[in-house]
C-alpha positions as CSV (number, residue, x, y, z in Angstrom):
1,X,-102.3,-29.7,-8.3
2,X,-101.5,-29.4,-4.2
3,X,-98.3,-28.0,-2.9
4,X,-95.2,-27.2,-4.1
5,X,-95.8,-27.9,-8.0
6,X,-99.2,-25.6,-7.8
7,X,-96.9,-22.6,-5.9
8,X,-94.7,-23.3,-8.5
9,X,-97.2,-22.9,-11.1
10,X,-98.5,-19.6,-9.5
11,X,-95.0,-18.1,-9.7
12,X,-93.9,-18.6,-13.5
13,X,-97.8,-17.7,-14.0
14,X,-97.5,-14.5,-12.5
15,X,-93.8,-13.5,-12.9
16,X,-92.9,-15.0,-16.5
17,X,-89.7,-15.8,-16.2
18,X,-87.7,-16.0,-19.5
19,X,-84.3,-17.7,-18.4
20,X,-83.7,-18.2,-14.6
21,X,-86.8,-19.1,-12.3
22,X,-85.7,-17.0,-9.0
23,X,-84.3,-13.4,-8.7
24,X,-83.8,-11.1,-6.4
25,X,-85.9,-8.5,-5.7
26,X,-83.6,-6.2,-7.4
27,X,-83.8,-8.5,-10.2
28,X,-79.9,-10.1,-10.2
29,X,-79.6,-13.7,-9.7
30,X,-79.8,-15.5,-6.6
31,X,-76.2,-16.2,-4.6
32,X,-75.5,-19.8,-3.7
33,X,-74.3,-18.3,-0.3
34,X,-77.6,-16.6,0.0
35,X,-79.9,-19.1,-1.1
36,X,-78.2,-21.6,1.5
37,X,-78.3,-19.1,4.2
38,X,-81.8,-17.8,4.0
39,X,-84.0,-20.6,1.5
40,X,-82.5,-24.4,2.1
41,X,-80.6,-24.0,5.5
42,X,-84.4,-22.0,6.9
43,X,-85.8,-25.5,5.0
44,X,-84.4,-27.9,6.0
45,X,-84.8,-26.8,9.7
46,X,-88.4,-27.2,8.7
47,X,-88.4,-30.1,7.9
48,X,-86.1,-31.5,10.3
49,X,-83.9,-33.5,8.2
50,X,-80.1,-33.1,9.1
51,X,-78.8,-29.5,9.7
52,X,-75.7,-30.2,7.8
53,X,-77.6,-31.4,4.3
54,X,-76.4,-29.4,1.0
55,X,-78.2,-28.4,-2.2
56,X,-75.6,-31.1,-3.7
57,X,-77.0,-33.6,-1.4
58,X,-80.8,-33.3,-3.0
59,X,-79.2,-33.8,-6.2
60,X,-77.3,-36.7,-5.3
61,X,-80.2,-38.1,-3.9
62,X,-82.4,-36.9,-7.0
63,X,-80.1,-39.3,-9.6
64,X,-79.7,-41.7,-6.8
65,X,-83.4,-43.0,-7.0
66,X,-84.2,-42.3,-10.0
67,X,-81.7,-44.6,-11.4
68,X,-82.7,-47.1,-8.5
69,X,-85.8,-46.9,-10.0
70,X,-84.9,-47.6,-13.2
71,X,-85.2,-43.9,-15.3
72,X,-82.5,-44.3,-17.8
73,X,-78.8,-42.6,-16.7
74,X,-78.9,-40.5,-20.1
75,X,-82.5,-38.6,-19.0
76,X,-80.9,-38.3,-15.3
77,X,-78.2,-36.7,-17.3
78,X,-80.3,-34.6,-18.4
79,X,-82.3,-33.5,-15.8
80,X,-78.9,-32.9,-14.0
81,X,-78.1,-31.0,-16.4
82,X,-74.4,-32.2,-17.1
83,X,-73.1,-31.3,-20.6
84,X,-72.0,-35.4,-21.3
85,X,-73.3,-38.3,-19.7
86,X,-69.8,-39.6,-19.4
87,X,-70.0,-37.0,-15.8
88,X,-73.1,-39.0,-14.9
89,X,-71.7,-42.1,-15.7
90,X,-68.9,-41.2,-13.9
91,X,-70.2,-40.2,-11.1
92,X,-73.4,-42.8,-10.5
93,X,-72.6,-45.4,-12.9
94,X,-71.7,-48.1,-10.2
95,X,-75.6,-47.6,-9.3
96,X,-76.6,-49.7,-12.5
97,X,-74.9,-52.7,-12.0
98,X,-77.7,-54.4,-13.1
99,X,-77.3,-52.8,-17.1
100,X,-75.0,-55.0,-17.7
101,X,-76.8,-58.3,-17.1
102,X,-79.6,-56.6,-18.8
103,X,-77.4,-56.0,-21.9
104,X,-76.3,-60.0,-21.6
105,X,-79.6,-61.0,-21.3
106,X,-80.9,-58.6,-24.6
107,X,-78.3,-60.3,-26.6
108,X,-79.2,-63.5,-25.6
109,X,-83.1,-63.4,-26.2
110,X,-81.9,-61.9,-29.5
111,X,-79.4,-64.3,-30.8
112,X,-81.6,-66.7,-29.0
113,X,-83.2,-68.6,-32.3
114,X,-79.5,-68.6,-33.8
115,X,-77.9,-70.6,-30.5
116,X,-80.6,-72.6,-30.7
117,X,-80.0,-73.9,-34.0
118,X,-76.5,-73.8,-34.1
C-alpha cells in the first residue's frame, strides 16, 4: 500500500482516532482557516496546481468524476457526506444526463415482450 493511503494507515494505526481523523497538537479540532493556511495552501504549492484552488474545489472535482464515471449519485451522496441526496442532486444532477435515457431504455427492454405483442 504506497503513499498517501499507507501514511494514512500508519496514522489511525498509531493514533486511534475515535471521531475526527486530525487534531491539534493540543488535541482541539483543526480550523478551516488553519488547515488552508498551513496543510492545502503549503500543498498545493507542491504540487503546482493553481494557487487559488479550495478544499471545495477537491470535492467538486471528487463528485464530478465519480459521477462521470458512472458511481451512482446516492453513494457520491454519501461520500460527500450531504444529509439528502436532493443537495447532490441539486447541486451535480445536470452531470447525469445520461440517467434519464438509461431509465427509458430500462423500461423499454422491460416492457419489451409486452410492445412486441401488442
Amino acid at each position: 500500500m504506497p503513499g498517501l493511503a499507507h501514511a494514512l494507515a500508519e496514522y489511525i494505526d498509531r493514533h486511534k482516532p475515535e471521531d475526527v481523523l486530525f487534531r491539534t497538537t493540543r488535541g482541539n479540532l483543526i480550523r478551516r482557516d488553519y488547515f488552508n493556511a498551513e496543510v492545502l495552501k503549503p500543498a498545493i504549492f507542491s504540487a503546482g496546481v493553481p494557487a487559488d484552488m479550495t478544499f471545495h474545489d477537491l470535492r467538486h472535482t471528487f463528485a464530478s468524476t465519480a459521477l462521470a464515471e458512472g458511481v451512482p449519485i446516492s453513494e457520491v451522496s454519501r461520500w460527500l457526506g450531504h444529509e439528502s441526496i436532493t443537495t447532490t442532486v441539486d447541486l451535480y444532477g445536470h452531470l447525469v444526463p445520461e440517467a434519464s435515457e438509461r431509465a427509458r431504455t430500462a423500461l423499454d427492454n422491460a416492457f419489451a415482450s409486452a410492445l412486441g405483442s401488442a
